[in-house]
N, C-alpha and C positions, 0 to 999 in steps of 0.2 A: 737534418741532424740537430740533435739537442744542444742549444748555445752553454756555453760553462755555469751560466749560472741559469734554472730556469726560472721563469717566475711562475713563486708560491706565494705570491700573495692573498691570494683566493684560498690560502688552505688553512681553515679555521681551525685553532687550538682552544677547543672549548675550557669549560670551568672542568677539574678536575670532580670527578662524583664522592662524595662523603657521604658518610649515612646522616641521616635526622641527629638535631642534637637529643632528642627524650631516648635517642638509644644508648647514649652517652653520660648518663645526669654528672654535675661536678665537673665535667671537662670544660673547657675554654673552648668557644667555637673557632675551629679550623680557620689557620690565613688563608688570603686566596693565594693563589699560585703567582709567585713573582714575573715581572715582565719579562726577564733570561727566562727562567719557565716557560711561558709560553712560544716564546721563540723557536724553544727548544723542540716544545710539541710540534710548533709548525714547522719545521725542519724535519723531525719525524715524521709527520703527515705526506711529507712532500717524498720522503725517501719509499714510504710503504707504497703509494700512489704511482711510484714511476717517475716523477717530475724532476728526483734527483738519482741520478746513478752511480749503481758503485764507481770509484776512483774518479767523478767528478771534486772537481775542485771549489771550495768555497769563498766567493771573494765577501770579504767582510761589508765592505761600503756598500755594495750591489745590492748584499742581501738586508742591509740594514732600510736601503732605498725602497724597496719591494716590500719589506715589511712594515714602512714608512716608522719605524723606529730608530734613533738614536745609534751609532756603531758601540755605546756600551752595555746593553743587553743582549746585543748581538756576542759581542766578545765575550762576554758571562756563558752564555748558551753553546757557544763553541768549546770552552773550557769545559763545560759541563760535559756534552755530548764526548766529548775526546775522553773522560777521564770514565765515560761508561762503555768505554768498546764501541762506541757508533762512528764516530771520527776517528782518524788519524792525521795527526801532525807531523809534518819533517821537515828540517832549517831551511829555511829561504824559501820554503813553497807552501806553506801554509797547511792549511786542511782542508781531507777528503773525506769521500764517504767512502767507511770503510767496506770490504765485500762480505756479506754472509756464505760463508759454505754451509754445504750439506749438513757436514760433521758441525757446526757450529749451531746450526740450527736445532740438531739433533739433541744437543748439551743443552740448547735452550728450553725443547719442549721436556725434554727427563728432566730439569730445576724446577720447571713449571706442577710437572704433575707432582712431586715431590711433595715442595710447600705446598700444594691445592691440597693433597691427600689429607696433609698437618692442621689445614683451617677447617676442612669437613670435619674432623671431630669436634670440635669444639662448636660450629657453627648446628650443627645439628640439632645439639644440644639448645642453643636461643630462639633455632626457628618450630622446633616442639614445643619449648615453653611459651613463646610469644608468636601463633602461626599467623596471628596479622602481620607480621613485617614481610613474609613473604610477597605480600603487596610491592614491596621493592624490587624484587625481582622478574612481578607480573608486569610490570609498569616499562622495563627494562626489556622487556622481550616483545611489547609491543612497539616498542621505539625501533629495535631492530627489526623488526618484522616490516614495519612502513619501510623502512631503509633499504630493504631487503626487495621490496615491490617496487623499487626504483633502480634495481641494480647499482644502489651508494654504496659501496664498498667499502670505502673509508668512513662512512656512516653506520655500516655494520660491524665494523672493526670494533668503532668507537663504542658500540652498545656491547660487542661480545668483549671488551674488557671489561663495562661498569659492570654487567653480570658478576662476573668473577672477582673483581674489588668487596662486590657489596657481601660474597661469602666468605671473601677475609674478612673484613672487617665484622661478618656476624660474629665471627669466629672468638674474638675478640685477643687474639693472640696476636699484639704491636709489633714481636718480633718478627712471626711471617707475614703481616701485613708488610714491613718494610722491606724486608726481602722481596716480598714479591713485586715490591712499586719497582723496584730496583729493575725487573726483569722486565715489567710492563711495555716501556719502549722498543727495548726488542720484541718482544711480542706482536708489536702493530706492524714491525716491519717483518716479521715471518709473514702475518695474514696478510701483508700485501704482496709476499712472492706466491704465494698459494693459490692455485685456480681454481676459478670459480665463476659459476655461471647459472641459468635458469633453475635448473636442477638444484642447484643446490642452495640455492635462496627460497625454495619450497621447503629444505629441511630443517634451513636454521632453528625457525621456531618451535616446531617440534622435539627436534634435537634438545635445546635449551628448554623447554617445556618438561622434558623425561625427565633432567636432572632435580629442575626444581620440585617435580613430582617426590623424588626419591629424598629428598633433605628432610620428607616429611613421615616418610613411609619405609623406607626400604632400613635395609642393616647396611652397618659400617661395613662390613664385607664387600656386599652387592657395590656399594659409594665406592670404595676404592678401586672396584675394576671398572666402574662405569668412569669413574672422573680420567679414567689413563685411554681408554675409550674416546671419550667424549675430546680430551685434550690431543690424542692422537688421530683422529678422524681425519684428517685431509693430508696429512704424511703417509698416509695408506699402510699405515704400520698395525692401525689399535685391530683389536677383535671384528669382527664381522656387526654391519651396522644393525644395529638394535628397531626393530621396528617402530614405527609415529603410534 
């Protein structure tokens, strides 16, 4: 039986992926992500993986021990997590993880495909006029792909979000880029109630491979049933899978 708190220490909360600054010119280079931030990812890390369970409970000092950090990034990150839906708090007993349902999940991926439809317009448009940045997205599907040939799961998590970051951010539209950071965490913890196995670690790349095909080639038409597609693929919902 899994003890209340597990240890995730082992669960790495990488740097958050930003595009190059020359795609940016004028801008201020991006902070890194705060130590509460990272926490938080690894806390998310742990929840997508299994390691924490819904209605486990979080002891603040344990997890700070485990993360060998300080109990006030920990607190930061609890605060955080609770005020995005992933926690819940209640008096005298601290906080849990909170449960994904079906229906919740389901609101996640229609937010998801929503904003993603909002950033292909706009992204389409940067990676026509500039098709070397595409380069970001080749770079990104072979990271997945190794991950993928290792059955890392939370390794292919991690890559099949920078994907999707790096075509908001083509997009260059701040506000669905924030929106959809906002949704990112949830995200990691769908892909990790989602199964998956041999089979479908052959498709990733290809799968991922179609879209990026398409941001260069296809019409906005074709993009928007493929990205609802492509985002619904393991909910067994979207269209029938599109051939490698």
């Amino acid at each position: 039986m899994m003890s209340e708190t597990s240890d995730i220490r082992r669960i790495g909360a990488g740097p958050i992926d930003v595009p190059p600054a020359e795609y940016a010119p004028g801008l201020l280079m991006p902070r890194a992500p705060s130590l509460a931030e990272q926490v938080a990812d690894a806390i998310v890390d742990g929840i997508a993986m299994g390691a924490l369970q819904p209605g486990q409970r979080l002891i603040e000092v344990e997890l700070a021990k485990q993360l060998q950090v300080s109990r006030v990034p920990v607190r930061e990150s609890l605060k955080m997590l609770e005020a995005q839906g992933i926690l819940e708090t209640t008096p005298h007993r601290g906080a849990r993880v909170a449960a994904f349902s079906e229906t919740r999940i389901d609101q996640i991926c229609a937010a998801r495909v929503a904003l993603e439809r909002l950033a292909i317009r706009d992204a389409i448009v940067t990676y026509r006029a500039n098709p070397a940045r595409i380069a970001q997205l080749d770079a990104i599907i072979g990271r997945m792909e190794a991950a993928a040939d290792r059955l890392d799961w939370v390794a292919v998590s991690k890559a099949d979000l920078a994907f999707h970051r790096e075509i908001c951010a083509a997009s260059g539209n701040g506000v669905v880029t924030t929106l959809w950071e906002t949704l990112a965490r949830h995200v990691m913890i769908v892909f990790g109630r989602e199964i998956r196995d041999e089979r479908d670690a052959a498709r990733l790349g290809p799968q991922h491979r179609r879209l990026r095909d398409m941001l260069l080639e296809a019409s906005l038409e074709a993009l928007d049933a493929e990205v609802e597609r492509h985002i619904l693929r393991l909910r067994g919902r979207g269209t029938a899978e599109a051939p490698s």
